[in-house]
Kinemage of the C-alpha trace (Angstrom):
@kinemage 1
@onewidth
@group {chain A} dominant
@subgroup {mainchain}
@vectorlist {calphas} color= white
{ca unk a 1} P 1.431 19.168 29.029
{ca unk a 2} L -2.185 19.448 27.898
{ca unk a 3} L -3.104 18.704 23.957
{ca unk a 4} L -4.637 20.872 21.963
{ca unk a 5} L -8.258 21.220 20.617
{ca unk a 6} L -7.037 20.237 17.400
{ca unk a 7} L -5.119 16.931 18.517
{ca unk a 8} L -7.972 16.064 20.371
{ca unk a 9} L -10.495 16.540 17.469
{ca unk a 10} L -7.949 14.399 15.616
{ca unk a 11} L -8.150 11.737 17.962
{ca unk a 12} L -11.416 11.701 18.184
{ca unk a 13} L -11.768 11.105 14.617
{ca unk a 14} L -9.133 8.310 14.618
{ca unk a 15} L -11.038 6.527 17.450
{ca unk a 16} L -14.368 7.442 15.606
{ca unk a 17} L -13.406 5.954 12.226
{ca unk a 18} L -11.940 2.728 14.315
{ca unk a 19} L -15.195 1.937 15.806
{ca unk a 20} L -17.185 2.279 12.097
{ca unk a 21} L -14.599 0.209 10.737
{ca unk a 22} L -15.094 -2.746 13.427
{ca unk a 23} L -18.613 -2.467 13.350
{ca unk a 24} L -18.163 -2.703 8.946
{ca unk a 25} L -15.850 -5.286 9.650
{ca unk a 26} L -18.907 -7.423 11.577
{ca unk a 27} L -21.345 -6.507 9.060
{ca unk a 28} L -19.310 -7.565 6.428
{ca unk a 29} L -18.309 -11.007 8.435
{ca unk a 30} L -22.217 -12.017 8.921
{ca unk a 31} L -23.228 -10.733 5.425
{ca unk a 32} L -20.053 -13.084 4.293
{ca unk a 33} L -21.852 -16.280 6.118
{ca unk a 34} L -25.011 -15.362 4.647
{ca unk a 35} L -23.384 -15.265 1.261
{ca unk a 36} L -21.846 -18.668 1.898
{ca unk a 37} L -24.795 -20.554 3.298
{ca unk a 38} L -26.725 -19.018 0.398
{ca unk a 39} L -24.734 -20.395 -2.279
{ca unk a 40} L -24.153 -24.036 -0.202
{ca unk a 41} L -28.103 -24.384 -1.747
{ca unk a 42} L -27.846 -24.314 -5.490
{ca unk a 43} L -31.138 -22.959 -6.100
{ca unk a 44} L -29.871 -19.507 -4.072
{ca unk a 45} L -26.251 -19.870 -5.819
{ca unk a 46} L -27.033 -16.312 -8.003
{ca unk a 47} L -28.015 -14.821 -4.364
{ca unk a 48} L -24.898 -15.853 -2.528
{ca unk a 49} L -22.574 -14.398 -5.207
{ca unk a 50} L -23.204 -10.905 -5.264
{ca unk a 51} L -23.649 -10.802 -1.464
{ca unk a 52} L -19.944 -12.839 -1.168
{ca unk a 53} L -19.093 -9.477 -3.888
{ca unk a 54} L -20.126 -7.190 -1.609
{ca unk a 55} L -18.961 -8.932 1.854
{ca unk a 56} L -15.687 -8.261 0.125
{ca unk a 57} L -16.012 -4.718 -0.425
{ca unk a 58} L -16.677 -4.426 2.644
{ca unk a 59} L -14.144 -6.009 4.441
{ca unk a 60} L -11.827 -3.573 1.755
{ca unk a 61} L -13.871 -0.374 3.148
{ca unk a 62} L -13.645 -1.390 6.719
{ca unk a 63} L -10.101 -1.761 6.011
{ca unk a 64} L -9.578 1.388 4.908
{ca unk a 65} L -11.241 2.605 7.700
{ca unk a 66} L -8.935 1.254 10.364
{ca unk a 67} L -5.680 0.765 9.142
{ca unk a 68} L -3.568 4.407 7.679
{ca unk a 69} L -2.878 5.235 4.790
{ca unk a 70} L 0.958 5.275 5.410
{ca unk a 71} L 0.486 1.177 6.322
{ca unk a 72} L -1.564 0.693 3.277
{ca unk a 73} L 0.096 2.116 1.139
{ca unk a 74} L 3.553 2.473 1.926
{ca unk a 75} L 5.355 3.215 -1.360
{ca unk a 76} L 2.770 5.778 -2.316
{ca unk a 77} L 3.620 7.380 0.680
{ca unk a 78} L 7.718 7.356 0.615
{ca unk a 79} L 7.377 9.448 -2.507
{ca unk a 80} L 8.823 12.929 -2.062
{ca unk a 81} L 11.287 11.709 0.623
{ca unk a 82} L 12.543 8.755 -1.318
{ca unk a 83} L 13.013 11.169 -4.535
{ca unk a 84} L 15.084 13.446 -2.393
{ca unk a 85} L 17.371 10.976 -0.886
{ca unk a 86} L 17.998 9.403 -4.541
{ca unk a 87} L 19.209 12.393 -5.945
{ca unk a 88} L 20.956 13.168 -2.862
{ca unk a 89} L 22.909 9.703 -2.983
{ca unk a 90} L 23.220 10.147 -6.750
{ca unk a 91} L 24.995 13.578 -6.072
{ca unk a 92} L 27.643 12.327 -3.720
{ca unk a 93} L 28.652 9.438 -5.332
{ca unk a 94} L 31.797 9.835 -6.878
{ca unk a 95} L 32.325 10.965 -10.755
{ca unk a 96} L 34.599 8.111 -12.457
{ca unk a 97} L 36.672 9.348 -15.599
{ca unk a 98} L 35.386 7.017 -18.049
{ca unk a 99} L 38.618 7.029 -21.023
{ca unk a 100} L 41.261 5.916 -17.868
{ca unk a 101} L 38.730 2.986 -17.956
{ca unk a 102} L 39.247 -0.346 -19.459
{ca unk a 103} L 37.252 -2.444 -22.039
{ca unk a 104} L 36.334 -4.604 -19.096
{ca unk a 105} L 35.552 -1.975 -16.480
{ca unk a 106} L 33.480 -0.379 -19.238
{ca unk a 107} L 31.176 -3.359 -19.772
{ca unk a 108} L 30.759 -4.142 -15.730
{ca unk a 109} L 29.856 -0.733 -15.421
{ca unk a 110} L 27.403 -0.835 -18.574
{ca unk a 111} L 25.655 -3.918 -17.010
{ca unk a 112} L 25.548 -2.371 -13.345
{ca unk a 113} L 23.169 0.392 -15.098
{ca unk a 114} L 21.375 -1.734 -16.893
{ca unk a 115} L 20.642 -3.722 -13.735
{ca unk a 116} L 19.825 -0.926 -11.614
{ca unk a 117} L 17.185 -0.152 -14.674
{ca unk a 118} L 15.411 -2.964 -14.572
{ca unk a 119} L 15.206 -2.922 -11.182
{ca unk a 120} L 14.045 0.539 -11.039
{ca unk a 121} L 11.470 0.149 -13.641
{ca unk a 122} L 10.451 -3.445 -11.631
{ca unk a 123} L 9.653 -1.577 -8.833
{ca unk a 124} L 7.504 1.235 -9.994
């Protein structure tokens, strides 16, 4: 079973944006040291900072580069499927007649949503 042309090219790009990211990754390491050995001398200490600033971006970029989105980012990327499986656990929990309830029953239940609130708006 062959791949397509399209797979391939996909691949490709995968492996291509790898080996930028490494090579960012080194360039970013070295450009790091230099920061640090610049600001070890206190007359170069307004030198080293902005090059530490920018050994840091790009460490972030090369990052980016390597690792997916999906393990970056992984509640961005549960989204749509998350959504869906809410509502569908919403829709087949069971419906509780609420006047057979009693006083008690009434309040555990009014904290329960109030917990899952919090938590829901803690998460987002």
């Amino acid at each position: 079973m062959g791949t397509g042309p399209l797979e391939r090219e996909v691949n490709e790009m995968r492996i291509l944006s790898a080996l930028v990211g490494s090579v960012l990754w080194l360039l970013a390491g070295v450009l790091g040291l230099v920061g640090v050995l610049l600001c070890v001398t206190l007359i170069l200490l307004p030198l080293g900072i902005p090059v530490l600033m920018l050994a840091k971006k790009l460490f972030a970029y090369a990052m980016t580069l390597m690792v997916p989105r999906k393990v970056r980012h992984p509640v961005d990327e549960m989204g749509k499927s998350a959504r869906r499986k809410a509502a569908k656990a919403k829709d087949s929990a069971p419906s509780v007649d609420t006047k057979k309830l009693t006083k008690t029953a009434r309040r555990t239940r009014k904290k329960g949503r109030s917990f899952v609130k919090q938590q829901r708006k803690r998460f987002a």
